[in-house]
mmCIF file of the protein (N, C-alpha, C, O) and its ligand, coordinates in Angstrom:
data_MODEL
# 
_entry.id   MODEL 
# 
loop_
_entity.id 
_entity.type 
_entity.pdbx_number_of_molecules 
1 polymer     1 
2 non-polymer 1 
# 
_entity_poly.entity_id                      1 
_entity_poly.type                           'polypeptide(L)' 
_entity_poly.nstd_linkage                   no 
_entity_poly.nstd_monomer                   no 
_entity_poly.pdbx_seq_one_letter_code       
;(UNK)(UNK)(UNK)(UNK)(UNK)(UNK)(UNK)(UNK)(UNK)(UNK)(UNK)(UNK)(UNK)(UNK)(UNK)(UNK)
(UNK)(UNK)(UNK)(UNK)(UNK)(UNK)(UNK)(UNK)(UNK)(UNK)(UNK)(UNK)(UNK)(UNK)(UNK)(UNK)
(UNK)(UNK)(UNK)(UNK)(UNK)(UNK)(UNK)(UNK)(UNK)(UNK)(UNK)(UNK)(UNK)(UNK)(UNK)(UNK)
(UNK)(UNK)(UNK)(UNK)(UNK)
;
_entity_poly.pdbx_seq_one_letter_code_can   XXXXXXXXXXXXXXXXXXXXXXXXXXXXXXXXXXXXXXXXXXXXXXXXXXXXX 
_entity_poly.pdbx_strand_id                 A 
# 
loop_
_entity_poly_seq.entity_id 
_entity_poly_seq.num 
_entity_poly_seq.mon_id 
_entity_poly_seq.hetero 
1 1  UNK n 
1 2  UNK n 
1 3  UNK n 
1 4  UNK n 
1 5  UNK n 
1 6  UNK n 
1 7  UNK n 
1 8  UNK n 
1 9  UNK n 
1 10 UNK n 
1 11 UNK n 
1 12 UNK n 
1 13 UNK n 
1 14 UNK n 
1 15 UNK n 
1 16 UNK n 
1 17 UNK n 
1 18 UNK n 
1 19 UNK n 
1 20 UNK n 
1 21 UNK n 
1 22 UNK n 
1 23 UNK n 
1 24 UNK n 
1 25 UNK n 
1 26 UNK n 
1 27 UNK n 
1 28 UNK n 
1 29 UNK n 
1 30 UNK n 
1 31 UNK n 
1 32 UNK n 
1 33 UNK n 
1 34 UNK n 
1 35 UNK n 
1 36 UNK n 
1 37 UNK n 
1 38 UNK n 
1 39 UNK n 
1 40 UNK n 
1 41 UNK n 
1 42 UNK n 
1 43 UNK n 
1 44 UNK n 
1 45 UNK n 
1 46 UNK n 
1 47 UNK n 
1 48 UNK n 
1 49 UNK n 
1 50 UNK n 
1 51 UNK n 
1 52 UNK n 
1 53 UNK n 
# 
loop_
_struct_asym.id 
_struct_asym.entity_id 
A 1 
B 2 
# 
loop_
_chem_comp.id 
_chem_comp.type 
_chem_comp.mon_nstd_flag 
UNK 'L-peptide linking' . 
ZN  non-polymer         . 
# 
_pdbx_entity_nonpoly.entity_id   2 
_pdbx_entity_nonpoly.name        ? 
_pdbx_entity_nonpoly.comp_id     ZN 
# 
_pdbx_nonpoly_scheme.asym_id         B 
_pdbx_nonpoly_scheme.entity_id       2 
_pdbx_nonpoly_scheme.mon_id          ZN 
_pdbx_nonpoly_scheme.ndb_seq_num     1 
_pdbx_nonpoly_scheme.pdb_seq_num     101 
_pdbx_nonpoly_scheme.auth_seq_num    101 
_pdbx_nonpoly_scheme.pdb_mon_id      ZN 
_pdbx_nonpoly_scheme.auth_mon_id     ZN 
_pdbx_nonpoly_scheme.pdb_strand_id   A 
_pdbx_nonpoly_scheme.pdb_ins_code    . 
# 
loop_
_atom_site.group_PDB 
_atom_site.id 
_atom_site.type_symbol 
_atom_site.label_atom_id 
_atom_site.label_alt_id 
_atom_site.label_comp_id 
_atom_site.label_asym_id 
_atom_site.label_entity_id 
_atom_site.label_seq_id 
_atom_site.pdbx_PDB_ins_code 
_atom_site.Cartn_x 
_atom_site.Cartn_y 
_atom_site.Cartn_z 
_atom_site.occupancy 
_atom_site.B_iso_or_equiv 
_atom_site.pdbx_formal_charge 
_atom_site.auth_seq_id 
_atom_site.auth_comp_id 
_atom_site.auth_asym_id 
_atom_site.auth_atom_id 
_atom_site.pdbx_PDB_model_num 
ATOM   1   N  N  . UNK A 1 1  ? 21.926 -1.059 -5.644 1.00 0.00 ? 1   UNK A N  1 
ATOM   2   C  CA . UNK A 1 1  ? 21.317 -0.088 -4.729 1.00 0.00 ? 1   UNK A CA 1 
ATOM   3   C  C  . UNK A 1 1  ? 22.397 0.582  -3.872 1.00 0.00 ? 1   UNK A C  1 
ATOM   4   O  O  . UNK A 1 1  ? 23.289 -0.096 -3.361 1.00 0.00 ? 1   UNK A O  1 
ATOM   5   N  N  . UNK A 1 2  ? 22.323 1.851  -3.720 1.00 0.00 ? 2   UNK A N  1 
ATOM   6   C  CA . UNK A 1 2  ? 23.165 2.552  -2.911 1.00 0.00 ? 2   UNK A CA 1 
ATOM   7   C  C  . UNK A 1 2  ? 23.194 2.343  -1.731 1.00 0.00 ? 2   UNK A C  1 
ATOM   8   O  O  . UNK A 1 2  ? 22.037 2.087  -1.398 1.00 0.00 ? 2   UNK A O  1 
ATOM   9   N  N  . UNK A 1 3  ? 24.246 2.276  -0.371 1.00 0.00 ? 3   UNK A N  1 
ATOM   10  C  CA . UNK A 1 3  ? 24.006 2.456  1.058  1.00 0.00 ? 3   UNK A CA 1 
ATOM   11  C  C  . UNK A 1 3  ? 24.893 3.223  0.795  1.00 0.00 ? 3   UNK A C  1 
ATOM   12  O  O  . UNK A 1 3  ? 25.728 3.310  -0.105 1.00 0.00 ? 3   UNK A O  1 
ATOM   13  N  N  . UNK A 1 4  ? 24.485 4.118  2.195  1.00 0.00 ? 4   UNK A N  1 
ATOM   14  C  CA . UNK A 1 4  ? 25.195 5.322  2.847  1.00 0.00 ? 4   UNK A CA 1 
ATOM   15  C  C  . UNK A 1 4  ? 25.112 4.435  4.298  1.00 0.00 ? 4   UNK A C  1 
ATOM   16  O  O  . UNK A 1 4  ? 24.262 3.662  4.740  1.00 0.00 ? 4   UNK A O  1 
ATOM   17  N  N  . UNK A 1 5  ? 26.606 5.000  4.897  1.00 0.00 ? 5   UNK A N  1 
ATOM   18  C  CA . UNK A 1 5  ? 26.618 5.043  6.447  1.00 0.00 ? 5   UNK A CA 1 
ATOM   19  C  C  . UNK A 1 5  ? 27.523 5.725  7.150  1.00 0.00 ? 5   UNK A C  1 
ATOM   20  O  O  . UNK A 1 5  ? 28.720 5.946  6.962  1.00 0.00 ? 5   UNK A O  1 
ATOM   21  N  N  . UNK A 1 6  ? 26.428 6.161  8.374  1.00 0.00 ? 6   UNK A N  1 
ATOM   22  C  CA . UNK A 1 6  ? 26.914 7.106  9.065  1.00 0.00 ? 6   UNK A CA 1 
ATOM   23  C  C  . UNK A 1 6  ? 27.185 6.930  10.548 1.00 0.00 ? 6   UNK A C  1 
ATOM   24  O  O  . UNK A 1 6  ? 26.658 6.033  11.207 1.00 0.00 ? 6   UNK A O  1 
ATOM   25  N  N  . UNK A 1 7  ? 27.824 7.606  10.922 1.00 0.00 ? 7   UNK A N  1 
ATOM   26  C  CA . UNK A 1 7  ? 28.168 7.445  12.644 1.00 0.00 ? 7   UNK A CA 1 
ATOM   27  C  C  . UNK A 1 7  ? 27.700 8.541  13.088 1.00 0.00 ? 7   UNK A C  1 
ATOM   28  O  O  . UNK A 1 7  ? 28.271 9.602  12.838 1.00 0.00 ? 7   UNK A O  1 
ATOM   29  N  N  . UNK A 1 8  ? 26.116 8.456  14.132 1.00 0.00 ? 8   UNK A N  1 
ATOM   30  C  CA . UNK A 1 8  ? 25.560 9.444  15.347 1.00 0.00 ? 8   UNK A CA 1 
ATOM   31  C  C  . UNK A 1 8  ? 25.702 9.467  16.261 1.00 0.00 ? 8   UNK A C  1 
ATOM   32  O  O  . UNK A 1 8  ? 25.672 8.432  16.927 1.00 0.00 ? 8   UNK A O  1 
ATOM   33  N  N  . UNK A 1 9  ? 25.917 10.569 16.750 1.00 0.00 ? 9   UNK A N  1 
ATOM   34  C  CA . UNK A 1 9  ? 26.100 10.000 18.590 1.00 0.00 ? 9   UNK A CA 1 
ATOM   35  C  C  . UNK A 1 9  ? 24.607 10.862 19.183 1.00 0.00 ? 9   UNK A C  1 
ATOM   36  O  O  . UNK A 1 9  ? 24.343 11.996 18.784 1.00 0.00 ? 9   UNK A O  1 
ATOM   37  N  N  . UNK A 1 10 ? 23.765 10.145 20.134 1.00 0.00 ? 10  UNK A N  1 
ATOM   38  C  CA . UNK A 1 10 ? 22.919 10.483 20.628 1.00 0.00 ? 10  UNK A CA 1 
ATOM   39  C  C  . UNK A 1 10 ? 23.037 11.365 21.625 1.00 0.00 ? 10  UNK A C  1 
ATOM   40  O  O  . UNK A 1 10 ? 23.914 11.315 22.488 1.00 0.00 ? 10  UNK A O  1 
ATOM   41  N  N  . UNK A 1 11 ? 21.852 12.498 21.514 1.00 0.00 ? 11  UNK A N  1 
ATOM   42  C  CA . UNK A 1 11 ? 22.010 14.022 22.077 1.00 0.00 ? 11  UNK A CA 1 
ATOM   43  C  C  . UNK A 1 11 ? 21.831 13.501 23.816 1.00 0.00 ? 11  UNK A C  1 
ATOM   44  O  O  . UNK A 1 11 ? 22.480 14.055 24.704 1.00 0.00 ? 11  UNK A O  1 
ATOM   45  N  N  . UNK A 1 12 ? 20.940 12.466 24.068 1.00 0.00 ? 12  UNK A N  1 
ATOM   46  C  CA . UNK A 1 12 ? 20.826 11.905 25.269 1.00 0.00 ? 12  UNK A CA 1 
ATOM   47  C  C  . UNK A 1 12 ? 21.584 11.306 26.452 1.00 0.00 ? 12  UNK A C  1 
ATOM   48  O  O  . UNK A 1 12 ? 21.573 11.773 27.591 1.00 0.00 ? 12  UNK A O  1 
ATOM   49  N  N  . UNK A 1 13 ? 22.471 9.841  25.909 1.00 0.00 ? 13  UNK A N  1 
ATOM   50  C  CA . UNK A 1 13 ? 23.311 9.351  26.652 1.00 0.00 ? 13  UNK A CA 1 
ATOM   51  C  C  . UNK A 1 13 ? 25.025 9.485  26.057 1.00 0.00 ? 13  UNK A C  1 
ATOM   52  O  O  . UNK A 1 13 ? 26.079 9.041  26.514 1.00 0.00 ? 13  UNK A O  1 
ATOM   53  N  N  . UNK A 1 14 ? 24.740 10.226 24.962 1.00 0.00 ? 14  UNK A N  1 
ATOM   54  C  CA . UNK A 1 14 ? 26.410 10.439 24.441 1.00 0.00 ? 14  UNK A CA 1 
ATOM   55  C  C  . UNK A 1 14 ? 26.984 9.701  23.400 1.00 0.00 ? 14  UNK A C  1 
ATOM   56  O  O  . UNK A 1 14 ? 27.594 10.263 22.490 1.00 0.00 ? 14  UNK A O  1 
ATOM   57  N  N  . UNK A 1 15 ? 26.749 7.726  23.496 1.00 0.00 ? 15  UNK A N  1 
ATOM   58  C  CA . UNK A 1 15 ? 26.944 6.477  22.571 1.00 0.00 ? 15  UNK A CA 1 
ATOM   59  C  C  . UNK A 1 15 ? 26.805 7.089  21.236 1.00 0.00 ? 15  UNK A C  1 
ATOM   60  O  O  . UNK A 1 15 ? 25.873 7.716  20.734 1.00 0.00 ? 15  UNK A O  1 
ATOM   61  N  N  . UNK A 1 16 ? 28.052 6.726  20.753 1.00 0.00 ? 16  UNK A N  1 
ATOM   62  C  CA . UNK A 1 16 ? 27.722 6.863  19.123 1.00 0.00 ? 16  UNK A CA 1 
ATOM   63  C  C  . UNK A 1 16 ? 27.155 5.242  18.639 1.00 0.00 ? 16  UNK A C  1 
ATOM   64  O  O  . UNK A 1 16 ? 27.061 4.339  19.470 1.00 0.00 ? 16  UNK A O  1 
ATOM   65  N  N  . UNK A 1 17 ? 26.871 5.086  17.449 1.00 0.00 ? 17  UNK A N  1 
ATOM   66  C  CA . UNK A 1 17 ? 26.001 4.284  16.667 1.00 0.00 ? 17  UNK A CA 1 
ATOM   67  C  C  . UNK A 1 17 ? 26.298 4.478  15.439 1.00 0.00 ? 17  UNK A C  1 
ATOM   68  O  O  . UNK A 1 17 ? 26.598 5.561  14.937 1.00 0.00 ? 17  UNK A O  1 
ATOM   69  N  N  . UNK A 1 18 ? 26.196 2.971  14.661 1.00 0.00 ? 18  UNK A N  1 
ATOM   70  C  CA . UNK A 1 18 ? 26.198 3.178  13.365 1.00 0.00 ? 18  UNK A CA 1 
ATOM   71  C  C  . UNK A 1 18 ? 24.648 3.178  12.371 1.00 0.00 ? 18  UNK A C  1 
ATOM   72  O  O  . UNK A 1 18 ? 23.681 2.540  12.786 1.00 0.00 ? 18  UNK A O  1 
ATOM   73  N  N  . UNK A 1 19 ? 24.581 3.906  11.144 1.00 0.00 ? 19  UNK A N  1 
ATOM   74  C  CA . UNK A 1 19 ? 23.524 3.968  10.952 1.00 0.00 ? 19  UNK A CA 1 
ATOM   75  C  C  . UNK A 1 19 ? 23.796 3.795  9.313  1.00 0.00 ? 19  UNK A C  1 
ATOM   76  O  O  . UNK A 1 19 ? 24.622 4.479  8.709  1.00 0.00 ? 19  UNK A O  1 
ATOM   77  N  N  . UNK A 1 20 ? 23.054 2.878  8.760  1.00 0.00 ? 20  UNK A N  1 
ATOM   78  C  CA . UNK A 1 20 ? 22.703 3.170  7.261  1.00 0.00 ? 20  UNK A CA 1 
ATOM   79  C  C  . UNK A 1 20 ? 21.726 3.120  6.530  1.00 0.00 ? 20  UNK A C  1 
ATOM   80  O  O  . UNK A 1 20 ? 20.789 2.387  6.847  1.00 0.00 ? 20  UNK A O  1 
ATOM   81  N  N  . UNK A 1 21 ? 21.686 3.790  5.501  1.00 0.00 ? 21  UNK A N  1 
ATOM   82  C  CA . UNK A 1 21 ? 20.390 3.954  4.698  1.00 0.00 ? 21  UNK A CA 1 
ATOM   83  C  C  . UNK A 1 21 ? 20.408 3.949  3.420  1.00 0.00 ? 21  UNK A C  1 
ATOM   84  O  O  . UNK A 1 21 ? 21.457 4.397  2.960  1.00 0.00 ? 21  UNK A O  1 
ATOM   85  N  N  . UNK A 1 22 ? 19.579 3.584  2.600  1.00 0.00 ? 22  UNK A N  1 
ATOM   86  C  CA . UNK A 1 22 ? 19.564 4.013  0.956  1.00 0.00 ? 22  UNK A CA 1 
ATOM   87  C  C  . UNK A 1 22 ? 19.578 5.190  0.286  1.00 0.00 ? 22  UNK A C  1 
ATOM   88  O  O  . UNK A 1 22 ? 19.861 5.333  -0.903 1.00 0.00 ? 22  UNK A O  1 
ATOM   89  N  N  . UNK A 1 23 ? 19.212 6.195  1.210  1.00 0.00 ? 23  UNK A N  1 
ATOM   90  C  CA . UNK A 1 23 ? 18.929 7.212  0.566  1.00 0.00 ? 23  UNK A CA 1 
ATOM   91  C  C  . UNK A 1 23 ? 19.940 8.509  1.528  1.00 0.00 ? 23  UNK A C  1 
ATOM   92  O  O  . UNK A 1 23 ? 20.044 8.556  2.754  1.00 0.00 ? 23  UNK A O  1 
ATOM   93  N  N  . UNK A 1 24 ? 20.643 9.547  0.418  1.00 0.00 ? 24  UNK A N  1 
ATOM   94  C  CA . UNK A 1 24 ? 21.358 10.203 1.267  1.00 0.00 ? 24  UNK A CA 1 
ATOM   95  C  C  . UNK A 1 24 ? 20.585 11.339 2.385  1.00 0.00 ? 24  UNK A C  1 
ATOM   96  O  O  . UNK A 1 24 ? 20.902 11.841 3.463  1.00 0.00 ? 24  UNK A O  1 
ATOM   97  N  N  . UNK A 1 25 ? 19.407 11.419 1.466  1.00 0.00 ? 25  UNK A N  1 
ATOM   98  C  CA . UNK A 1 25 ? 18.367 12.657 2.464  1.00 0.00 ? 25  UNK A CA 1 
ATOM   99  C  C  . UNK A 1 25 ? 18.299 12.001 3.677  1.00 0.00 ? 25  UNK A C  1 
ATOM   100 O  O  . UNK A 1 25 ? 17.954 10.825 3.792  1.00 0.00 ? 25  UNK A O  1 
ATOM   101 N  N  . UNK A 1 26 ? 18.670 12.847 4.736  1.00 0.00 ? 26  UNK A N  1 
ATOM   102 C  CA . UNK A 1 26 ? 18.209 12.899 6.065  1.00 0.00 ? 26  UNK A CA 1 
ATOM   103 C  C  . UNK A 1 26 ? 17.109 12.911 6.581  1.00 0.00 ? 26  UNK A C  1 
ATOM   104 O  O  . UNK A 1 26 ? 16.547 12.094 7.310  1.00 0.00 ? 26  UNK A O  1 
ATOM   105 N  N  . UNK A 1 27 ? 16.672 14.292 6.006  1.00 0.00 ? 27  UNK A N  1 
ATOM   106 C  CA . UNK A 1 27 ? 16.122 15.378 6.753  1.00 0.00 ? 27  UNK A CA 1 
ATOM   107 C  C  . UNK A 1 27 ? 14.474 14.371 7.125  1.00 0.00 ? 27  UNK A C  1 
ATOM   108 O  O  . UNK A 1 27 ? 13.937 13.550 6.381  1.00 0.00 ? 27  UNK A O  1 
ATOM   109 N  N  . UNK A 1 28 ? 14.004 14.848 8.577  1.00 0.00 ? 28  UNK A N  1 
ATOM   110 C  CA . UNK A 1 28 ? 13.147 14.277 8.917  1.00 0.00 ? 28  UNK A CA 1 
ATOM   111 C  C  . UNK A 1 28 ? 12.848 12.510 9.226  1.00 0.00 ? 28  UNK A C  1 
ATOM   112 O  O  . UNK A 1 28 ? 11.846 11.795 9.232  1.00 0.00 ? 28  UNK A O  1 
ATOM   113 N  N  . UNK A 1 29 ? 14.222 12.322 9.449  1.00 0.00 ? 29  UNK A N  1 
ATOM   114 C  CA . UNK A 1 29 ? 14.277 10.759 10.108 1.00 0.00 ? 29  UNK A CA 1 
ATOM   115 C  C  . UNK A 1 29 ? 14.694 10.810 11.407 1.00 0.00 ? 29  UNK A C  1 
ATOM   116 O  O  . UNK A 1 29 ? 15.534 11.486 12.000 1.00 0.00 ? 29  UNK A O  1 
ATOM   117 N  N  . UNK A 1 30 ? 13.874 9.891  11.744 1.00 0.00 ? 30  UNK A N  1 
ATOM   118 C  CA . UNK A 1 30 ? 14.693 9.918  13.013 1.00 0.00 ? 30  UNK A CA 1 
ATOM   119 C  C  . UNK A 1 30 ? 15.580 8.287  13.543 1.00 0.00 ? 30  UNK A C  1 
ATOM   120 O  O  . UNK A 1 30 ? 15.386 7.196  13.007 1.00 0.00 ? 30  UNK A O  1 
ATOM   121 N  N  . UNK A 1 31 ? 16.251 8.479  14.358 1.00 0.00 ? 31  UNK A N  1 
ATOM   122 C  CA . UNK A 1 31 ? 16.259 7.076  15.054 1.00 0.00 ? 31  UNK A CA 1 
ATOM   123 C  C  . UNK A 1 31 ? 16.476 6.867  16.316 1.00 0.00 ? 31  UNK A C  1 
ATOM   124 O  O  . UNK A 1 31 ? 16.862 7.813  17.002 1.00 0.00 ? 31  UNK A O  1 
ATOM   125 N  N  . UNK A 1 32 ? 16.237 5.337  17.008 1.00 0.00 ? 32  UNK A N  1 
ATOM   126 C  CA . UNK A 1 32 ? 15.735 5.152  18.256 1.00 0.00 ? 32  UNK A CA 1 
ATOM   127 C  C  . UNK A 1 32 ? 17.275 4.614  18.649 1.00 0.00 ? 32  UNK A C  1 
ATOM   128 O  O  . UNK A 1 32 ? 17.900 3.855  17.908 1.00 0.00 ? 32  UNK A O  1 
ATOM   129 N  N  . UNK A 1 33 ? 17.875 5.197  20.122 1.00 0.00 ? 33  UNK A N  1 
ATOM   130 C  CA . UNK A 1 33 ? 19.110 5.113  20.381 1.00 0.00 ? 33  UNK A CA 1 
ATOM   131 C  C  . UNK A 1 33 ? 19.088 3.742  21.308 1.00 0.00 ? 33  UNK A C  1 
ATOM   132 O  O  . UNK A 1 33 ? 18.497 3.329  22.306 1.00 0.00 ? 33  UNK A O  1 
ATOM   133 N  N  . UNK A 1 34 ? 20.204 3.237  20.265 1.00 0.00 ? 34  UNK A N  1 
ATOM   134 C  CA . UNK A 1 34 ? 19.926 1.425  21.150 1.00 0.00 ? 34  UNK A CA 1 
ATOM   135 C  C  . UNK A 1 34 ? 20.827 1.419  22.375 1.00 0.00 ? 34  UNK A C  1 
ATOM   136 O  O  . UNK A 1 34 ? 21.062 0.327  22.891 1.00 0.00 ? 34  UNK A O  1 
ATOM   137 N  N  . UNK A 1 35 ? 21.260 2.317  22.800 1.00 0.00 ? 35  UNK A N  1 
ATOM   138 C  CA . UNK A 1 35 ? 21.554 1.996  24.495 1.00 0.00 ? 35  UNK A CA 1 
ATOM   139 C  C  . UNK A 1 35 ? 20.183 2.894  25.518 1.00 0.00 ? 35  UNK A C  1 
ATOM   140 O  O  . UNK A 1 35 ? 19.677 2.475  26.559 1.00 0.00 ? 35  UNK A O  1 
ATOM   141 N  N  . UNK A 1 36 ? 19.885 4.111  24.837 1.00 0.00 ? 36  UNK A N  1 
ATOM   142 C  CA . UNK A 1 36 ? 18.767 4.256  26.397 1.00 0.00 ? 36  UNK A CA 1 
ATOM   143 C  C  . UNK A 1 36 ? 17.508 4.552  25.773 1.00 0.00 ? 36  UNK A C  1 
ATOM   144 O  O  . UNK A 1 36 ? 16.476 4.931  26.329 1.00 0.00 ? 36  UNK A O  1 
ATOM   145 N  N  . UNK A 1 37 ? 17.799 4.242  24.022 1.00 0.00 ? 37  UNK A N  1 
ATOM   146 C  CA . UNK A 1 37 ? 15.780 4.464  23.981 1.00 0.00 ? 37  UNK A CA 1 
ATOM   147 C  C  . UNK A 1 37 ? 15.284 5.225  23.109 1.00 0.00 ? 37  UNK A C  1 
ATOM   148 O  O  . UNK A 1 37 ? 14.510 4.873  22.219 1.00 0.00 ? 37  UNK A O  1 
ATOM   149 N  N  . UNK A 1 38 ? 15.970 7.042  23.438 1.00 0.00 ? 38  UNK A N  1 
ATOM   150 C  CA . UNK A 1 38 ? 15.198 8.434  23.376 1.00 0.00 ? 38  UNK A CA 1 
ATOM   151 C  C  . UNK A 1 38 ? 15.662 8.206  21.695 1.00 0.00 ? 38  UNK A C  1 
ATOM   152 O  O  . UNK A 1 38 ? 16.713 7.785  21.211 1.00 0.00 ? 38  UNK A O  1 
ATOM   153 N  N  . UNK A 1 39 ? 14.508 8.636  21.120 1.00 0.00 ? 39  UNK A N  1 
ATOM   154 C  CA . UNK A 1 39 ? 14.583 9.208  19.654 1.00 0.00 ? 39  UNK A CA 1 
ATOM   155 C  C  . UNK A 1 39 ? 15.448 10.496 19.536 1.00 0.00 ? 39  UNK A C  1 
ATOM   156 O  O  . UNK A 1 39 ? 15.694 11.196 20.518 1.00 0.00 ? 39  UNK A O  1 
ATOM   157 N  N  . UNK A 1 40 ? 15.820 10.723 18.494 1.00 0.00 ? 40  UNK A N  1 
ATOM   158 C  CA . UNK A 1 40 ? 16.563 11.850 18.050 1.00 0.00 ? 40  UNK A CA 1 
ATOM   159 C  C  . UNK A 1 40 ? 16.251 11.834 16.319 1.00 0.00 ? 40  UNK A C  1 
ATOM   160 O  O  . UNK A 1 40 ? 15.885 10.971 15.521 1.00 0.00 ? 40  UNK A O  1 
ATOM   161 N  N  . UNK A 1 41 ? 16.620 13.310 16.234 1.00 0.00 ? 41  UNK A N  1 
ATOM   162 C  CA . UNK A 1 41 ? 16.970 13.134 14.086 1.00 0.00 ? 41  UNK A CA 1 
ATOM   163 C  C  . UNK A 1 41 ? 18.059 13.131 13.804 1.00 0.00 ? 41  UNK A C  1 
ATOM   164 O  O  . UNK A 1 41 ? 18.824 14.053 14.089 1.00 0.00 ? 41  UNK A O  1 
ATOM   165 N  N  . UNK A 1 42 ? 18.410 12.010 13.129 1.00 0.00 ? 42  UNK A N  1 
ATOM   166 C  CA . UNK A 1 42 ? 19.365 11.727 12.277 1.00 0.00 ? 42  UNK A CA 1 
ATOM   167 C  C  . UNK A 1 42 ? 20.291 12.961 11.766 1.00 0.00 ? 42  UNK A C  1 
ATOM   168 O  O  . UNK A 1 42 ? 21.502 13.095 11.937 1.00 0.00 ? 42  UNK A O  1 
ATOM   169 N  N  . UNK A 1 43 ? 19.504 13.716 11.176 1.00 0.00 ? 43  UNK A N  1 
ATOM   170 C  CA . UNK A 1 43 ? 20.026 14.594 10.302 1.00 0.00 ? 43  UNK A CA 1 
ATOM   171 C  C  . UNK A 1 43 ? 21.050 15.431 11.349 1.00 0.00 ? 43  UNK A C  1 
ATOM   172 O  O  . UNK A 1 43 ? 22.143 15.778 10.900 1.00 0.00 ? 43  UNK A O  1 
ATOM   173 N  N  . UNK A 1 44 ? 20.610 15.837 13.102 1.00 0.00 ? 44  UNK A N  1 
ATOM   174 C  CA . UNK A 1 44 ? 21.490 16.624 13.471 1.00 0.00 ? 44  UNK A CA 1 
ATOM   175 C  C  . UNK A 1 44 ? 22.066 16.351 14.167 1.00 0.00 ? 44  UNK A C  1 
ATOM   176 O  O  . UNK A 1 44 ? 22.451 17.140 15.030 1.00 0.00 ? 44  UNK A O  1 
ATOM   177 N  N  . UNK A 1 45 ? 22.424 15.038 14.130 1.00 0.00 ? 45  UNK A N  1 
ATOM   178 C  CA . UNK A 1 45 ? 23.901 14.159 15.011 1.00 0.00 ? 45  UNK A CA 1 
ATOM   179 C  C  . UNK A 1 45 ? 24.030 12.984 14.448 1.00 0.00 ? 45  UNK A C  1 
ATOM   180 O  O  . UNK A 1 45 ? 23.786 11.824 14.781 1.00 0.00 ? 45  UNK A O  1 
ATOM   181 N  N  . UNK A 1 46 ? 24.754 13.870 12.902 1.00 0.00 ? 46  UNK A N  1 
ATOM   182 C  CA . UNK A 1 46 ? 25.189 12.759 12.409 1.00 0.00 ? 46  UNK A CA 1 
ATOM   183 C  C  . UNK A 1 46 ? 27.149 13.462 12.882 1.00 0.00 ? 46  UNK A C  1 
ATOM   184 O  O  . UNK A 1 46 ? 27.559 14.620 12.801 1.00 0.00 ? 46  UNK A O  1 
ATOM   185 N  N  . UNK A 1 47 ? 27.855 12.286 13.305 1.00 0.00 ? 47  UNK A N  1 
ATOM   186 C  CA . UNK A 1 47 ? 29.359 12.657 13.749 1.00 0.00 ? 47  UNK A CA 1 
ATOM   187 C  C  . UNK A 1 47 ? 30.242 12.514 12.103 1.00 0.00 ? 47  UNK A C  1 
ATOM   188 O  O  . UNK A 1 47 ? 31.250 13.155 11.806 1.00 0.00 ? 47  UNK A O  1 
ATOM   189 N  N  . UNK A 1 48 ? 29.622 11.634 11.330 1.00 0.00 ? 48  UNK A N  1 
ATOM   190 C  CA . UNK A 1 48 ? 31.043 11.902 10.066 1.00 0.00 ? 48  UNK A CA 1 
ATOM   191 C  C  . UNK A 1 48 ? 29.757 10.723 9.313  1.00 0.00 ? 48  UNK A C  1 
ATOM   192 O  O  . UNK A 1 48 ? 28.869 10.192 9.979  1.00 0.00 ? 48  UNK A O  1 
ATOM   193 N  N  . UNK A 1 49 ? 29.942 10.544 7.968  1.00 0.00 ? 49  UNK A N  1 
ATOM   194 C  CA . UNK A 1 49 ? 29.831 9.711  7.213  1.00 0.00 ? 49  UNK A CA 1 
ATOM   195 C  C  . UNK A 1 49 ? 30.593 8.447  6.853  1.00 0.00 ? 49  UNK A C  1 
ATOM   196 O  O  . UNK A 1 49 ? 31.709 8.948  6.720  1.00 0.00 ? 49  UNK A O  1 
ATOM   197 N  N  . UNK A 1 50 ? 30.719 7.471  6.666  1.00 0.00 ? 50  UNK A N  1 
ATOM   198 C  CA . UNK A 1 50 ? 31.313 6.205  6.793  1.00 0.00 ? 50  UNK A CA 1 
ATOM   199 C  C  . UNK A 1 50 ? 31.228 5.561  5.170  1.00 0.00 ? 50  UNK A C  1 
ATOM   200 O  O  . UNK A 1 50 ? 30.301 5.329  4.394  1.00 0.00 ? 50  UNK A O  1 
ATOM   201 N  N  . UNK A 1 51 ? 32.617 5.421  5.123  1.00 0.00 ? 51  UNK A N  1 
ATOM   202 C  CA . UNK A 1 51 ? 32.873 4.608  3.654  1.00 0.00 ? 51  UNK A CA 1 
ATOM   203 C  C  . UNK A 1 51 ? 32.196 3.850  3.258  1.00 0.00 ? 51  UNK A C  1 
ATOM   204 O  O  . UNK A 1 51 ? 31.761 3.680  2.119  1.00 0.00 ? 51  UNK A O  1 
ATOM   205 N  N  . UNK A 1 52 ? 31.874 2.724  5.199  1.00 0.00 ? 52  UNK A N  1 
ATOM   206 C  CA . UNK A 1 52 ? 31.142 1.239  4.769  1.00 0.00 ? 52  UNK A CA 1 
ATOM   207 C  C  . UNK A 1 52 ? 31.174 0.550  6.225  1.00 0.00 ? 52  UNK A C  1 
ATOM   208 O  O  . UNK A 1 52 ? 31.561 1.102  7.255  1.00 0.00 ? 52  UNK A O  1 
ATOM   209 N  N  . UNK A 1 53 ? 30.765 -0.565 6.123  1.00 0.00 ? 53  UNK A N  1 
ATOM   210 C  CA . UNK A 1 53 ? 30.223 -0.962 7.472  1.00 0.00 ? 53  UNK A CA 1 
ATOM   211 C  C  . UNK A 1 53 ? 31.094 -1.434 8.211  1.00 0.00 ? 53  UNK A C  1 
ATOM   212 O  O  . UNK A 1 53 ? 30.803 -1.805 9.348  1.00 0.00 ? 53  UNK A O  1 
HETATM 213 ZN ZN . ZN  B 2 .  ? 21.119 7.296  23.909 1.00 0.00 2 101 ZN  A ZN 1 
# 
């Protein structure tokens, strides 16, 4: 099975985060920012893609 991972930084408090998934489509995910909370989409703060974890 494939992983992808990526590094976001949240539009809210700034913290980047690592994030991975199976599937390369984005579009319409979101995720919940583990320092203050606020949801965001994935798809438009993602900072770079990541080789691996
Ligand atoms: Zn945040």
């Amino acid at each position: 099975m494939n992983k992808f991972y990526f590094l976001l930084m949240c539009p809210n408090c700034g913290n980047k985060m690592k994030y991975h998934t199976t599937t390369i489509i984005l579009s319409g995910k979101n995720k919940r920012c583990v320092y203050c909370g606020k949801s965001f989409s994935i798809k438009d703060r993602v900072v770079k893609q990541l080789l691996g974890p």
